[in-house]
N, C-alpha and C positions, 0 to 999 in steps of 0.2 A: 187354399184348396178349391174355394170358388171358381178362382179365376181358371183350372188346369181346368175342373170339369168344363166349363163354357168354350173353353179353346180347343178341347178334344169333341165335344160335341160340334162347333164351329169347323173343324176339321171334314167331320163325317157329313155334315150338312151342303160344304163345299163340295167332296168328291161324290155325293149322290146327286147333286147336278150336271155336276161337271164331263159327267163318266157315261159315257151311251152303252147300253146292256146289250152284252155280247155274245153267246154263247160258245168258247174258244173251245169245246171238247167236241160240238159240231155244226162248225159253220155251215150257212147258209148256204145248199151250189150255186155255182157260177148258172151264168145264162150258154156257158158251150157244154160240149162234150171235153172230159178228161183226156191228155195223151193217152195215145196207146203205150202200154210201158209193158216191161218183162223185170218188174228191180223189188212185187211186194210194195207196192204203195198204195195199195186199201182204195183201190179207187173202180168204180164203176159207173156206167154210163150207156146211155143210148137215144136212139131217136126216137116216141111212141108218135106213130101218125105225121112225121116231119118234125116236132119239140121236142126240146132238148129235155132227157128228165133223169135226175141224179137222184140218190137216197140223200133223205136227209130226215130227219128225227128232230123234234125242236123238244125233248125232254129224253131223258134216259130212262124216266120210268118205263118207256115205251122198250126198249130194249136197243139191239145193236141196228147201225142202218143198212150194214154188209154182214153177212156171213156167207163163207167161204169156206166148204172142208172138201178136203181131198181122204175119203175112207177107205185105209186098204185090209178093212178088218172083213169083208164080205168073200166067199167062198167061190170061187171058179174068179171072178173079177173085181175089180174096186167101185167107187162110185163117187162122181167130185157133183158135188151141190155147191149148186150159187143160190144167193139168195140175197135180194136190196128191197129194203122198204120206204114208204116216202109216209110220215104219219105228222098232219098238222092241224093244229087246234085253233080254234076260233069259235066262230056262232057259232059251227058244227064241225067235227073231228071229221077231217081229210083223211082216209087210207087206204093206201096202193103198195102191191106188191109184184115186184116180180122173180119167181125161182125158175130158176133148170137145176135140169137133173142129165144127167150123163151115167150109163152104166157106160163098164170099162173101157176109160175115158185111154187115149194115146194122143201122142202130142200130131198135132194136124189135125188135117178135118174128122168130124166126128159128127154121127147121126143123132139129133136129140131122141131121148126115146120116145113116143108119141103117148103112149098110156100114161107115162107117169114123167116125162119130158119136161114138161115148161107151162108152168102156170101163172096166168096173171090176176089182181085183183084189184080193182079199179074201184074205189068207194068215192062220194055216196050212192052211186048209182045202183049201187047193187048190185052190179054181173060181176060174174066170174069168168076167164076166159080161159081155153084150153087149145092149144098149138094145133094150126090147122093141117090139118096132113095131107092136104092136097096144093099145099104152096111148098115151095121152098123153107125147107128149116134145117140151120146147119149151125155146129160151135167147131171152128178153128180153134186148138188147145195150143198156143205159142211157147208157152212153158209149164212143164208139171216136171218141178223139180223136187224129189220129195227127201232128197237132204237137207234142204234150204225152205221146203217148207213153202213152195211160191207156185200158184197155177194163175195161168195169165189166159187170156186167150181173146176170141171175137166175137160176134153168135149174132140169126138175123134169122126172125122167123115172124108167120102170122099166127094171131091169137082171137078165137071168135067166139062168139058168146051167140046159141040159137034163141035162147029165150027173150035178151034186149036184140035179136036181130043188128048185132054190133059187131066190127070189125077192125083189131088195133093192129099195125105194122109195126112191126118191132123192126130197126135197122140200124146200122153201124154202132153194133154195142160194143161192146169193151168191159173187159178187167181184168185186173190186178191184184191180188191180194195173198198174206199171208194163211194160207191153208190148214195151217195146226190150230186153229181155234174151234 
C-alpha cells in the first residue's frame, strides 16, 4: 500500500514540474491582429495607437473577453454590441475595455452612434475615452447573419479623453463572433 501511495504521489510530483501552466480556455493573444473572417470564430482585434491589442482574460472570474450580441428585441430597429476586454493581474490589475454600439446595424458601412457609439476604458490610468466625432468613425458590418447567429465586420475610429488630455486611434479592427450569446 506504501509503495502505490509513494508512486502516485511520485507521479503528481513529476507532472507538476514537468508541465508549464497553461491557460487552454484563454490563451494568451498573439503579438498580430486576428484574420479578417466571416465563419464565428470569437475573434477580435485591432490596432490602439499603432499596437496590436486583443482581449484577453487571464482568470474567468473576470468574466467573458468578447461579447458579442446582435438584439433584434428593440422597437423601430435592432442593436449589435461588441464588446472586448483585456483584464491582467499582477502588482496591480490591468483593465481595458473596448465596446461599440451600433443602432440599426445593416450589413456595409455603418455610422457608430456617437452618444452612446464606442467607448473605451484604459486602466490604470484612469480615463475613460468617448469617440471623437470630429474624426472619422465607421463599422463596416461584413456579415449579420441572424440565422446562423454570426456578425462580423471592421470598425476605425478615434477615442479622447478631455480630462487626461489623451488621444487613442483605434485602426484596422476586426471581428468575428457568435452573436447569440
Amino acid at each position: 500500500m506504501k509503495k502505490a501511495i509513494f508512486t502516485f504521489l511520485g507521479f503528481i510530483l513529476l507532472f507538476s514540474f514537468s508541465c508549464e501552466k497553461k491557460n487552454i480556455f484563454n490563451p494568451e493573444p498573439p503579438d498580430e491582429l486576428p484574420p479578417t473572417t466571416m465563419t464565428g470564430a470569437n475573434t477580435f482585434g485591432c490596432l490602439v495607437n499603432g499596437e496590436v491589442w486583443r482581449p484577453y482574460v487571464e482568470t474567468l472570474a473576470f468574466g467573458l473577453r468578447l461579447n458579442v450580441k446582435h438584439d433584434r428585441g428593440w422597437v423601430d430597429c435592432d442593436q449589435l454590441f461588441i464588446g472586448a476586454k483585456r483584464i491582467l493581474t499582477g502588482n496591480e490589475v490591468l483593465h481595458q475595455e473596448i465596446t461599440i454600439n451600433v443602432w440599426c446595424p445593416v450589413f456595409g458601412e455603418n455610422n457608430i452612434t456617437p452618444a452612446k457609439g464606442a467607448f473605451v476604458c484604459f486602466e490604470p490610468r484612469g480615463c475613460s475615452y468617448n469617440i471623437d466625432t470630429l474624426s472619422p468613425y465607421t463599422i463596416n458590418i461584413t456579415r449579420l447573419d441572424t440565422i446562423n447567429n454570426i456578425a462580423s465586420g471592421t470598425f476605425e475610429f478615434t477615442a479622447i479623453n478631455n480630462e487626461c488630455q489623451d488621444t487613442l486611434r483605434i485602426t484596422e479592427g476586426r471581428f468575428d463572433a457568435d452573436s447569440s450569446l
